[in-house]
C-alpha positions, -999 to 999 in steps of 0.1 A, spaced: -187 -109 -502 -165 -78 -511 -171 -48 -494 -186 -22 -507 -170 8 -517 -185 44 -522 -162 70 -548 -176 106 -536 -159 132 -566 -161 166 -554 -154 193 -580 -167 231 -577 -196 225 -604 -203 191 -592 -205 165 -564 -215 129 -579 -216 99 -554 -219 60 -567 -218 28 -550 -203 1 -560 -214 -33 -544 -198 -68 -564 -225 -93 -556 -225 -131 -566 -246 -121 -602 -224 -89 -610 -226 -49 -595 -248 -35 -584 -244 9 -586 -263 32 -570 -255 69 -580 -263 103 -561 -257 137 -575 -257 173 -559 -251 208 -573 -229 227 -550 -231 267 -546 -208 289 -565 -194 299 -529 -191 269 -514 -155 258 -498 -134 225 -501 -153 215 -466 -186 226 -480 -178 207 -508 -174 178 -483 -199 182 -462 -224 185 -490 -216 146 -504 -220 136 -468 -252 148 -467 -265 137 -505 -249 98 -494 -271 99 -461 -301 115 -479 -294 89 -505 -290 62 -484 -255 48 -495 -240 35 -467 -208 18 -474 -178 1 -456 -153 21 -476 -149 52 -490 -128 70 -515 -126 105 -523 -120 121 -558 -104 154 -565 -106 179 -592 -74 173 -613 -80 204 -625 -66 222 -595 -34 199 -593 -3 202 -608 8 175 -630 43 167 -644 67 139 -657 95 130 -639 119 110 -645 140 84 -618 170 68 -623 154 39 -603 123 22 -600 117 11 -563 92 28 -550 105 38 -513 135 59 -533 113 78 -558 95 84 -519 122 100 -512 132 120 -537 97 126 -548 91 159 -532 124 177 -537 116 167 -574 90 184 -580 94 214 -558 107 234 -588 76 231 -608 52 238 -579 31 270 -577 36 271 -538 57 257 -511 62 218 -509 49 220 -473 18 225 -482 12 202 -508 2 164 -512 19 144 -535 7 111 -558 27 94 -581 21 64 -611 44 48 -628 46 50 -671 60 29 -693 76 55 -712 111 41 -700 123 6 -691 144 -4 -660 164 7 -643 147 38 -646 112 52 -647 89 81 -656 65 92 -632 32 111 -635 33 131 -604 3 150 -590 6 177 -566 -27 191 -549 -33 216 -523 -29 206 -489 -55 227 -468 -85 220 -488 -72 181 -485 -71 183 -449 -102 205 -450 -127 175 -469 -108 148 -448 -122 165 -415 -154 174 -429 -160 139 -438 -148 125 -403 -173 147 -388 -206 127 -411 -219 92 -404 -198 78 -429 -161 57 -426 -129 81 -430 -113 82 -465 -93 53 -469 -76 70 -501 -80 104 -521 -74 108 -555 -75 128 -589 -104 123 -611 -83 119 -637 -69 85 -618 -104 75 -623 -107 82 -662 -73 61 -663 -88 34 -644 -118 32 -670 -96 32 -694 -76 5 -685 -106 -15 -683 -117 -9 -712 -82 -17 -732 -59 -32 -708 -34 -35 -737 -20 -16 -762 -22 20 -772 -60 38 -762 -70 78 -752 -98 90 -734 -114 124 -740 -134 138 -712 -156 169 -713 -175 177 -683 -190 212 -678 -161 241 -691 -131 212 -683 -114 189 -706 -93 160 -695 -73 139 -718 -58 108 -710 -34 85 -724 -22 52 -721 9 32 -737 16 -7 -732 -8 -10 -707 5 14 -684 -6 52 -676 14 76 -701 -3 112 -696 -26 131 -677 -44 163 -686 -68 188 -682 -78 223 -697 -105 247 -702 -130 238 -733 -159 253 -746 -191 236 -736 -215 212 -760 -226 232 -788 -196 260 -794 -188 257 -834 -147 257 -823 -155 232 -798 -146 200 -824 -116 214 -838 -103 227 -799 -109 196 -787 -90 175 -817 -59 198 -811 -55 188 -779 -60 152 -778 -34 158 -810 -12 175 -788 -15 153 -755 -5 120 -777 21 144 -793 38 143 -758 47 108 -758 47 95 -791 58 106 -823 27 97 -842 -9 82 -834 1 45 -831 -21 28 -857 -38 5 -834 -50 36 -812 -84 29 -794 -101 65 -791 -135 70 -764 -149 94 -752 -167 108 -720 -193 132 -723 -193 145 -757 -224 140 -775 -217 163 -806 -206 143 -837 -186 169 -850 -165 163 -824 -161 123 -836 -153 136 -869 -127 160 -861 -112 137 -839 -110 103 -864 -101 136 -891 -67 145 -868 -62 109 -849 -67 86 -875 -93 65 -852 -129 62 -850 -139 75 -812 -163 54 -796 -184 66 -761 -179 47 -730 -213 43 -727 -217 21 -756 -193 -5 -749 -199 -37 -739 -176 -37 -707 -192 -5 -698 -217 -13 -666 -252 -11 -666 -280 -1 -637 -301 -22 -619 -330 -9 -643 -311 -18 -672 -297 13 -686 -260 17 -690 -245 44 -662 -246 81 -672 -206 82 -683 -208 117 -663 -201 90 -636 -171 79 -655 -144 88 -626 -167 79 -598 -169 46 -614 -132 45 -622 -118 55 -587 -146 26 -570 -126 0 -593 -94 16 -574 -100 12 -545 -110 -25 -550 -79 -28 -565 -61 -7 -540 -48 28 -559 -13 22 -545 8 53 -548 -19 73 -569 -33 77 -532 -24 111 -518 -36 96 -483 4 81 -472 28 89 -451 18 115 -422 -17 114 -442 -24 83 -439 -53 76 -419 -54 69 -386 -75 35 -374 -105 46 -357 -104 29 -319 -134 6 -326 -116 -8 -349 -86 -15 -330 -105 -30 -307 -121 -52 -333 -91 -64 -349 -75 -70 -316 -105 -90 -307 -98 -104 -338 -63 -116 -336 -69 -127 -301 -99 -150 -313 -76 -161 -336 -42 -168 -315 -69 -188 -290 -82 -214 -318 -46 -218 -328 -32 -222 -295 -59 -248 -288 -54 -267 -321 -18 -271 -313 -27 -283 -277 -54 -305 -296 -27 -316 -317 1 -326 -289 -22 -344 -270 -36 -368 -298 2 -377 -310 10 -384 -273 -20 -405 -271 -12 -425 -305 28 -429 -288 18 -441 -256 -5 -465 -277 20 -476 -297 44 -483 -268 14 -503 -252 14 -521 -281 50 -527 -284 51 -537 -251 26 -563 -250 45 -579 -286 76 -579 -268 63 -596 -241 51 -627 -260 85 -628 -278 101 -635 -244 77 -657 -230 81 -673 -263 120 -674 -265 121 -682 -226 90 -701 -214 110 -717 -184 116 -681 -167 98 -678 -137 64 -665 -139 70 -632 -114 93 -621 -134 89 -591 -151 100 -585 -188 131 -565 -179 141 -595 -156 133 -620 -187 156 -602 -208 184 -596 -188 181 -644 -180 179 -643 -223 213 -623 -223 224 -646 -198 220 -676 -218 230 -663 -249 265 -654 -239 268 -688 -221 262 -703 -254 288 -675 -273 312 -692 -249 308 -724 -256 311 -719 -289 341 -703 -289 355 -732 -266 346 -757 -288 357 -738 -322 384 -761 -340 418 -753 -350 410 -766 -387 401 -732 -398 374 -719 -421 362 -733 -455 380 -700 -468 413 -707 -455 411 -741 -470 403 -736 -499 435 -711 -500 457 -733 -484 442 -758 -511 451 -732 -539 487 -728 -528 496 -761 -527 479 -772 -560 509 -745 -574 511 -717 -599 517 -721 -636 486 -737 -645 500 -774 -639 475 -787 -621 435 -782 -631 411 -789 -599 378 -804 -614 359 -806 -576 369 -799 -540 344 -815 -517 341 -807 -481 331 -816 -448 332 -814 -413 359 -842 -411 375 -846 -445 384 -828 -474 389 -846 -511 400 -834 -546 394 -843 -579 425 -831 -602 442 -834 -630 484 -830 -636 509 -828 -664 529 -860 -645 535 -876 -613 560 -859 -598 535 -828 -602 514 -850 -581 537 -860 -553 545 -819 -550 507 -813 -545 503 -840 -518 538 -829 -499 525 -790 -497 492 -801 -482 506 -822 -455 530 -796 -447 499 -774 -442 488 -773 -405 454 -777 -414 457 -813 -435 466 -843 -420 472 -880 -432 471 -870 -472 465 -897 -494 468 -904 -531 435 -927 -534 439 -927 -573 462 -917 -601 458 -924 -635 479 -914 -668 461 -904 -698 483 -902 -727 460 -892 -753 456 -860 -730 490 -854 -717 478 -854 -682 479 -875 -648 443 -879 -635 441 -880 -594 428 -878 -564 436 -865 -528 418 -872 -499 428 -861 -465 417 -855 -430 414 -819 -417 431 -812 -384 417 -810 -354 390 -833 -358 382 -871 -359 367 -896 -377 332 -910 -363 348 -944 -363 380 -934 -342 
């Protein structure tokens, strides 16, 4: 099972907590809200959500922390690469220019657009304070919950819904919570814009047309025109003038988060308050792991917590033991099958040689049974080769044959038969004297002797002289002699 992750967003009018736990039937969310003091600090902020999530009782394996995006600076920058250990690099001197106060104390997040394609890139970059950062982060360490395993904008987790709820194509979010707008875009399935402003609150007669304007403007930033497939939602609005100034001025009909059939539900039923909407969105990124919209890398990233250490070392030991001992497993059983099969082999080669050499004494061993087998063998080579006639093979007889039966096509051979002893041929001639040549090359050959003419017959009717040769190959002798 997945572990569970808790989103804690803390923002000066608000601090909303929900769990997120993916169980084999779906989510389940539990939510906790708390309204801070008008004087309270970044760590009061912090210490506050640590409190509501204990009081609440949401403990969790993970956490992820939300800041206002409100007090960041945002920009679009543009690389002329897109591997993400360069724009790193260059990420900070960047955006130094457009930063309020000294890059030193700032923490930097970046998402790639897909405003340009490679080899270069636009970036969203967020810049937020440093010292309040570090000020929650320590806050938090100091509660009975894990450390941060990532801190990001809200607005990271309004894109994050958004992309859920149109992973394709053109869509914009309008968020209104409290005296804060945020307006998001997204193009080709990719983030395109992030923003935030001050808004009148539910019920201001300018708030429709305000609110129209800048969703107007925002999509005004990166494209030319509303496309026409634009999806249009909306978080927290509950005023329909506000729909009908914004489908007057976008062209699209906006639809609430809540009411959409991706959009999660409680255990009792009811879909979750879309005031949760970035608490929801920055659980889903952290599951998915928010990547470079985390603000917690580098020298921020957070340290491993010794128990843990000492859990994963326990870990990775456990685990280097079993496969050490499967190996050893392993070695010894194909050692066990080879000396089984050598056994074997040993035994069937035994019975061979008892087999090819039954008269070998009985103490001998198989080693001495081979070695007698060699023996006899090359006693019987040599005797072979003593014994081999001079006559030749049945190859070079039948090419001594072919020579002496001449070119020219003269004489036609119609059977060669042949033996141990004797050789005979069945022929035919265009005249005598073709046959008298024939017989005098074959007994000139060393391998023929005693060549005779059994039978010769003229055939006028076919022009030719049928014969026959017989003859005695050298080297050996008739049974009868």
């Amino acid at each position: 099972m997945a572990p569970s992750v808790l989103s804690v967003v803390c923002r000066r009018d608000a601090v909303r907590l929900l769990r997120l736990s993916r169980m084999p039937g779906g989510m389940d969310i539990r939510l906790a809200e708390a309204m801070p003091g008008a004087d309270d600090t970044p760590a009061g902020l912090a210490r506050l959500a640590a409190q509501t999530a204990l009081g609440a009782g949401l403990g969790t394996e993970r956490l992820i922390l939300g800041l206002d995006g409100g007090e960041a600076t945002l920009r679009r920058l543009r690389f002329p690469f897109t591997t993400r250990s360069k724009i790193d690099l260059v990420l900070g001197p960047e955006l130094e220019p457009h930063l309020p106060v000294p890059l030193a104390e700032t923490a930097l997040s970046w998402v790639k657009t897909a405003l340009e394609p490679s080899p270069a890139v636009v970036a969203l970059v967020a810049a937020t304070p440093l010292m309040p950062l570090q000020d929650m982060l320590e806050a938090l360490s100091d509660a009975l919950l894990p450390a941060p395993g990532a801190a990001c904008l809200d607005l990271a987790g309004l894109d994050a819904v958004l992309e859920r709820l149109a992973p394709t194509g053109a869509a914009l979010l309008l968020s209104l919570d409290g005296a804060q707008a945020s307006c998001l875009c997204r193009l080709a399935g990719a983030p395109a814009i992030w923003r935030t402003f001050p808004a009148p609150t539910q019920g201001d007669p300018a708030l429709p047309d305000i609110l129209a304007r800048e969703a107007l403007l925002t999509l005004a930033a990166v494209a030319p025109s509303p496309p026409r497939d634009l999806r249009l939602f909306t978080v927290g609005i509950t005023d329909a003038s506000v729909a009908a100034a914004l489908d007057r001025a976008m062209g699209a009909t906006a639809h609430p988060v809540a009411a959409q059939p991706r959009w999660p539900k409680l255990a009792d039923g009811t879909a979750l308050p879309d005031r949760f909407a970035a608490a929801y969105g920055l659980a889903l990124l952290d599951a998915a792991d928010p990547g470079t919209r985390n603000f917690l890398r580098g020298d921020l990233a957070p340290v491993i917590a010794p128990a843990v250490k000492r859990r994963g070392l326990l870990l990775a030991g456990t685990a280097l033991a079993a496969v050490l001992l499967c190996a050893v497993g392993s070695l010894w059983f194909a050692y066990h099958r080879l000396d089984t099969a050598i056994e074997a082999a040993g035994h069937r080669t035994a019975a061979l040689v008892e087999q090819a050499a039954p008269d070998a004494g009985p103490g001998l061993t198989v080693t001495q049974k081979l070695s007698v087998l060699r023996g006899r063998m090359a006693a019987q080579a040599d005797a072979a080769k003593n014994s081999s006639d001079t006559s030749g093979s049945a190859i070079e007889l039948l090419a001594a044959i072919h020579q002496a039966l001449g070119p020219g096509g003269r004489t036609h051979v119609r059977r060669i038969s042949l033996d141990d002893r004797r050789a005979t041929i069945d022929a035919t001639a265009d005249d005598y004297n073709t046959v008298e040549e024939v017989k005098r090359r074959l007994s000139a050959s060393d391998l023929f002797t005693e060549v005779e003419i059994k039978g010769a017959k003229n055939v006028p009717e076919k022009k030719q002289v049928e014969f026959q040769l017989d003859m005695r190959l050298s080297g050996r002798r008739d049974s009868g002699a």
